[in-house]
C-alpha positions as CSV (number, residue, x, y, z in Angstrom):
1,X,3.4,16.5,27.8
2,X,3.9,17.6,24.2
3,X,2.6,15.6,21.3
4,X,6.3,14.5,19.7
5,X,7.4,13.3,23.2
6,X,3.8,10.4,23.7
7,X,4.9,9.8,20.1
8,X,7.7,7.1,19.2
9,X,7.2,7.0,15.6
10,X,7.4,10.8,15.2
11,X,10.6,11.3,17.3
12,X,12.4,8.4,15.8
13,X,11.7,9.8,12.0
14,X,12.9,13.3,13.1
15,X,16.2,11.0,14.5
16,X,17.0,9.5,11.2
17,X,15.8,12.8,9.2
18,X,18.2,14.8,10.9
19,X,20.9,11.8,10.3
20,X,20.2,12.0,6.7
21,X,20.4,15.8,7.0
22,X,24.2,15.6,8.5
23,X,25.1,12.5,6.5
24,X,23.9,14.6,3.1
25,X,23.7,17.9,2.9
26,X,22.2,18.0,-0.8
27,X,19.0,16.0,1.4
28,X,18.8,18.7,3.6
29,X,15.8,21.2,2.3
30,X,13.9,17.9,1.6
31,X,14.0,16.9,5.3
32,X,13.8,20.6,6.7
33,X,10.6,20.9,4.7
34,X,8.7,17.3,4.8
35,X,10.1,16.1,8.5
36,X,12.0,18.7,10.7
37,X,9.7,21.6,9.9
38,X,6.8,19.9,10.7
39,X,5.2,19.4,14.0
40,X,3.8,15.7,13.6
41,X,3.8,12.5,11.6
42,X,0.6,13.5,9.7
43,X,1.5,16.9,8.8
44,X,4.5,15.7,7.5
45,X,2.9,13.2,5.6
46,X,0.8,16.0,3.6
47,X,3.9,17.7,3.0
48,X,6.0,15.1,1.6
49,X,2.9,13.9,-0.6
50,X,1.8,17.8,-1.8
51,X,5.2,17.5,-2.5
52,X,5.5,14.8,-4.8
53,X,2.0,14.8,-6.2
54,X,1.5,18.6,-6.7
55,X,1.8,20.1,-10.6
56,X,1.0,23.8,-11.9
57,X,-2.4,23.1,-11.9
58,X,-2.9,22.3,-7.9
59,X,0.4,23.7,-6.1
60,X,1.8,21.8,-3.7
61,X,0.8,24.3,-0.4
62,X,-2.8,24.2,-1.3
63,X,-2.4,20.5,-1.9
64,X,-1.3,20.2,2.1
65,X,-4.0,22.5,3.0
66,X,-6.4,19.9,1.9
67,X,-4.1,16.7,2.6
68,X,-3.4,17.7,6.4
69,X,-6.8,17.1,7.9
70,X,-7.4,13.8,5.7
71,X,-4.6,12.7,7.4
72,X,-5.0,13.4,10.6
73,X,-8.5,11.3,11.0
74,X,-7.3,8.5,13.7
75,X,-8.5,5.5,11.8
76,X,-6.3,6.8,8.3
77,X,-3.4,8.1,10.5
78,X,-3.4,4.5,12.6
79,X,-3.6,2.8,9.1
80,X,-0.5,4.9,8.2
81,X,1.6,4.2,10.9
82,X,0.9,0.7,10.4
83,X,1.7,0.5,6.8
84,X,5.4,2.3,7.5
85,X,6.0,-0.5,10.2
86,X,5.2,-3.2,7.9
87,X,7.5,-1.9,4.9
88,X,10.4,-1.8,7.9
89,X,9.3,-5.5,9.2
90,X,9.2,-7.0,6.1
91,X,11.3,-5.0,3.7
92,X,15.3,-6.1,4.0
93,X,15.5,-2.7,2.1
94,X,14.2,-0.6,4.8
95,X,17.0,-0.2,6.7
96,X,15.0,3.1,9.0
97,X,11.6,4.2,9.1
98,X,12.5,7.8,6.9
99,X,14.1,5.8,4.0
100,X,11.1,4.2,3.4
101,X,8.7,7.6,4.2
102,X,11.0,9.6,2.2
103,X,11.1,7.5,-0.8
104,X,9.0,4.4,-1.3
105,X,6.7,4.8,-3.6
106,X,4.8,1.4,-2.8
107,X,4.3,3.5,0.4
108,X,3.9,6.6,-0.4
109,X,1.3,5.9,-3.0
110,X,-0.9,3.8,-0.9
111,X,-0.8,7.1,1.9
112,X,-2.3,9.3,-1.4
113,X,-4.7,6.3,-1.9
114,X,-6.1,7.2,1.9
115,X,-6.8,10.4,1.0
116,X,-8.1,9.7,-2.3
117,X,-10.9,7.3,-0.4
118,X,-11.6,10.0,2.0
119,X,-12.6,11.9,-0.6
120,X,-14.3,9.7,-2.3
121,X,-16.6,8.8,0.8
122,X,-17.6,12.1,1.3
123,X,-18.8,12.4,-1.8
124,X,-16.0,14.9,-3.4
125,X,-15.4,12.0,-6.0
126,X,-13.8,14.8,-9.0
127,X,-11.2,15.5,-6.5
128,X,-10.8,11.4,-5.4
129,X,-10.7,11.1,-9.2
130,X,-7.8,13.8,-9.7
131,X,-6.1,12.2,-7.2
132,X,-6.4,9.1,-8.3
133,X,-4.5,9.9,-11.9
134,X,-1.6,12.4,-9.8
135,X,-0.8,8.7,-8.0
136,X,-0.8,6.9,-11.5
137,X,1.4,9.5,-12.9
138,X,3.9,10.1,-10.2
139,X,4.0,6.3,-8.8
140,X,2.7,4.3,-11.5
141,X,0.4,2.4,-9.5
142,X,-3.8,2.5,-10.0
143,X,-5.7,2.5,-6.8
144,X,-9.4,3.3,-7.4
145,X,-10.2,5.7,-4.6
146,X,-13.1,3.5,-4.4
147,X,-11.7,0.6,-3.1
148,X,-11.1,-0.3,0.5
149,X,-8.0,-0.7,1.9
150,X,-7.2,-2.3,5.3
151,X,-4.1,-1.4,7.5
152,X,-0.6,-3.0,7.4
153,X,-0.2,-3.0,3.9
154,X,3.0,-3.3,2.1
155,X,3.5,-2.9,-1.3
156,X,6.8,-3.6,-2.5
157,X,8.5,-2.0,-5.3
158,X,5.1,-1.3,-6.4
159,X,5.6,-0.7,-10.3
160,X,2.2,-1.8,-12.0
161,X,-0.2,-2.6,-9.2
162,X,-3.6,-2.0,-9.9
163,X,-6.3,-1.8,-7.6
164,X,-9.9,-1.7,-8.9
165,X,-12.7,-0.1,-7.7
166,X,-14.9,-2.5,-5.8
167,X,-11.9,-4.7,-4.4
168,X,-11.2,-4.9,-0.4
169,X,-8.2,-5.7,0.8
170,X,-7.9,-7.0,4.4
171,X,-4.8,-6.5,6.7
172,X,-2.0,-7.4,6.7
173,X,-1.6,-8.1,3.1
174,X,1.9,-7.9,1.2
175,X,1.4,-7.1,-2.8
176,X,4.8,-7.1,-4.8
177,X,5.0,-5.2,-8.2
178,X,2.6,-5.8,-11.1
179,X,-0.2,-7.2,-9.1
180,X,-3.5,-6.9,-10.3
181,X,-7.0,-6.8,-9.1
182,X,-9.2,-6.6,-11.2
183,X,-12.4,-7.1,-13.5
184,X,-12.8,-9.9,-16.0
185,X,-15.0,-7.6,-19.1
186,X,-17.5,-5.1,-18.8
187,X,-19.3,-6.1,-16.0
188,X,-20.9,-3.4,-13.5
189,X,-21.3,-3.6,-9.9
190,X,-19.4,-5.9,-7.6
191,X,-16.6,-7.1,-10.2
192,X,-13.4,-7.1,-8.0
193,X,-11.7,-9.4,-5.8
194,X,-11.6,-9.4,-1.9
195,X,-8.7,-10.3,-0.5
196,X,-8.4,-11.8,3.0
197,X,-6.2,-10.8,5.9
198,X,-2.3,-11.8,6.1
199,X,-2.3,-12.8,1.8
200,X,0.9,-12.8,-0.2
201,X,0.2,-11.9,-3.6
202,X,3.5,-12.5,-5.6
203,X,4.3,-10.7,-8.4
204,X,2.9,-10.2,-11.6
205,X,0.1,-11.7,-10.1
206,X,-3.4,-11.3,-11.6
207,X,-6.8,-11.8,-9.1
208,X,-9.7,-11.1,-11.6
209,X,-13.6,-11.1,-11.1
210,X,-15.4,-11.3,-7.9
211,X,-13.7,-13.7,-6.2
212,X,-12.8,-14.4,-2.7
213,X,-8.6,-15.0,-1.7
214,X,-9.0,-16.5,1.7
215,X,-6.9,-15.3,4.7
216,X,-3.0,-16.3,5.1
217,X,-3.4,-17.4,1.5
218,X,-0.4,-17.4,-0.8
219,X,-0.2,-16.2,-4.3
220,X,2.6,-17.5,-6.7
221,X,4.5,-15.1,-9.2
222,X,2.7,-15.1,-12.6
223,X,0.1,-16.9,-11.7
224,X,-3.3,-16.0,-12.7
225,X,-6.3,-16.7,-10.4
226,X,-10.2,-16.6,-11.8
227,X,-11.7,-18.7,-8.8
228,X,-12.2,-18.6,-5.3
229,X,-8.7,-19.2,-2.9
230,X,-9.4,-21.2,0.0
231,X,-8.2,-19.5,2.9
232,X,-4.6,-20.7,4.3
233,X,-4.2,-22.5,0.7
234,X,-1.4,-21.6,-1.9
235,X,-1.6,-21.4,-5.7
236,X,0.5,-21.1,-8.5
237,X,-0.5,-21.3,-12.3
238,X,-2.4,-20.0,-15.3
239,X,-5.0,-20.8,-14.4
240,X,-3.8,-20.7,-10.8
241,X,-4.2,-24.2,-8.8
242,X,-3.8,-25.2,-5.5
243,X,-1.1,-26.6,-4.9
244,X,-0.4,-26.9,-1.0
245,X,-0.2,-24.7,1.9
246,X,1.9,-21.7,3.2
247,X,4.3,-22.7,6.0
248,X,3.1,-19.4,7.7
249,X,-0.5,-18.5,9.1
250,X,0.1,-14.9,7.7
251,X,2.4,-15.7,4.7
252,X,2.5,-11.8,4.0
253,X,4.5,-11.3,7.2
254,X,7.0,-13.2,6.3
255,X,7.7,-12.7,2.8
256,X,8.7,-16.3,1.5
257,X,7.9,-16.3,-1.9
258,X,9.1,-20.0,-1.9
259,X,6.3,-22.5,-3.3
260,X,6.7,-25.9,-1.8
261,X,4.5,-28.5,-3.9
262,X,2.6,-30.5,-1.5
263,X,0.1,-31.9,-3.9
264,X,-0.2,-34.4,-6.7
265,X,-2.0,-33.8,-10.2
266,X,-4.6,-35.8,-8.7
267,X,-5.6,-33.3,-6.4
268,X,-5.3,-30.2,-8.5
């Protein structure tokens, strides 16, 4: 039994790739070259993100040559496969698995992130560094390579998310656009926030300092949090405030950004 045929993911992005590829012909080199011409989800995965993040500098074929085998370590490529089925769970956008692989850069960019920490924890931290700035560049998002990243992730839209280098992020975690973790000054060491398991950070929203957001927590909009977020808890505010409690035990799976005020002034 071949690879592509134990391998439901893989046969149903060829499916839609060659869909795309009769629907638009303009799309077809792009699919030819970053799905159909490959031989597994990994290796297409290096070439779509050579692809994109390659410049003069670092072509794009010697970019895959060094992508490919990042990729195909079972605990990133298991991440990976996660993180496209959560964009299609969660994302009304998503309407196929290759929309999303093709042109997302919320997921895209977090893929180039797994390679980037690769790097970095083998010690080849110049190139984890390079890689680092090609993502800010391309995708406009900031992942430290640093910073450890757990599997199911979605990051929607993406714009202006900023991930610093001793955060964590469990799994499971939804981040819209603008979301920042980060520092609070010039501190060194442990500075960056840890985020639990199933958390919805909203947009725009800022988790600053070493601080814990506890798991199935939910993250209003705007809001700005500087102290620790009880797990299965939501806040809202600048500063942010609890304010109730998510009607989910994984609010990130299911995406309601709605914040129902359970609690009085008295209790904030």
């Amino acid at each position: 039994m071949n690879q592509r045929s134990m391998d439901p993911l893989w046969e149903r992005l060829r499916l839609e790739a060659s869909e795309i590829a009769r629907r638009e012909p303009f799309l077809e080199p792009l699919v030819v070259s970053c799905i159909l011409g490959e031989e597994c989800y990994e290796d297409a995965l290096a070439s779509l993100l050579a692809m994109r993040l390659s410049e003069a500098s670092l072509p794009a074929s010697a970019m895959r040559l060094m992508f490919a085998p990042l990729l195909r370590d079972p605990a990133v490529a298991e991440a990976s496969r996660r993180d496209l089925s959560a964009v299609v769970e969660r994302d009304p956008a998503a309407q196929s698995v290759a929309v999303p692989f093709l042109h997302f850069k919320g997921f895209q960019s977090l893929q180039a992130y797994r390679v980037s920490h690769q790097l970095w924890t083998s010690g080849r931290c110049d190139l984890a560094h390079y890689i680092q700035g090609r993502i800010s560049t391309v995708y406009g998002l900031d992942f430290h390579p640093a910073a450890k990243v757990g599997a199911g992730i979605l990051i929607d839209h993406g714009t202006g998310v900023v991930v610093g280098e001793t955060a964590t992020i469990g799994d499971n975690v939804s981040i819209l656009q603008g979301v920042t973790l980060g520092g609070t000054g010039k501190e060194i060491g442990d500075r960056h926030p840890k985020i639990g398991n199933g958390v919805l950070l909203g947009a725009g929203a800022k988790v600053l300092g070493n601080i814990r957001v506890g798991e199935g927590s939910k993250v209003g909009a705007g809001s700005v949090v500087l102290h620790e977020v009880p797990p299965h808890c939501t806040v809202v505010g600048v500063p942010a405030r609890v304010v109730g409690t998510p009607r989910a035990q994984q609010p990130a799976l299911d995406m309601d950004q709605e914040i129902e005020i359970e609690f009085d002034n008295d209790h904030l």
